[in-house]
N, C-alpha and C positions, 0 to 999 in steps of 0.2 A: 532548866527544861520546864516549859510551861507543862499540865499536866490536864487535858480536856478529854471526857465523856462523850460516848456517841450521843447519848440524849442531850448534848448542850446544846443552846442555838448558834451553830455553827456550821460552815460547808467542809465536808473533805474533799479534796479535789486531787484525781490521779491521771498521770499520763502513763500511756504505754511509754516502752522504749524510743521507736521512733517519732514518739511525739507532733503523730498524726492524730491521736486521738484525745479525748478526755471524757471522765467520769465525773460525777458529782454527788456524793452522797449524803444525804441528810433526815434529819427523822422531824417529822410532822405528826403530831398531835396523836395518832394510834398507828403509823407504822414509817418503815425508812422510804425514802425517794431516790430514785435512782436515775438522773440525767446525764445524755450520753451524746455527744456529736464528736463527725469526725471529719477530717479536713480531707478532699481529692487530692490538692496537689501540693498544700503548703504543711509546715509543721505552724506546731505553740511555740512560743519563745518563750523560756523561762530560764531562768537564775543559772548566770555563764558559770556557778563553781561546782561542779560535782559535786562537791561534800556537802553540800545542806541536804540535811534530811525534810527540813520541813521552813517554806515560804507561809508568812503571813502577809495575807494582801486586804487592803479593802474592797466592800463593794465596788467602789470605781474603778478601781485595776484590775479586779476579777474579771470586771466587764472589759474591760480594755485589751484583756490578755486573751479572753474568749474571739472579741472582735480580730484580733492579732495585733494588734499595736506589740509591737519590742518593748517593755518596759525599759529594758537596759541598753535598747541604742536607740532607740523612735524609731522605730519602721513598721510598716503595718504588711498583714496580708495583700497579695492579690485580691480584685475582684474577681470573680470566673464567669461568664455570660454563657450560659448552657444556650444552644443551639435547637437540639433536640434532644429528644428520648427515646434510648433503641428498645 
């Protein structure tokens, strides 16, 4: 088990349960950052085995995972073309 400090330069990254959402926390210089989106209609794809406590990705699969790309089958999110605004 690797063994990393919040003050490392590093992302932690959380999903809710139903993995509509994601968190991203990290510490910058004097204090933490907290980056937060969440999906309307689609989920994140992440790691089909339940038991992993903890995914290490690179910058380009973070970014891929955020976009929705399936790392573990190629598929990505929908688009969603908003119409309007009630």
């Amino acid at each position: 088990m690797v063994s990393i400090a919040v003050f490392d330069p590093v992302l932690f990254v959380f999903f809710n349960k139903p993995r509509n959402r994601v968190k991203i926390l990290y510490w910058e210089r004097n204090g933490f950052c907290l980056w937060h989106k969440r999906l309307e209609s689609e989920r994140f794809k992440t790691s089909p085995d339940a038991n992993d406590k903890a995914i290490i990705l690179t910058v380009l699969e973070l970014n891929w995972l955020l976009d929705g790309f399936d790392l573990w089958r190629n598929r990505t999110h929908q688009v969603l073309t908003l119409r309007y605004v009630a």
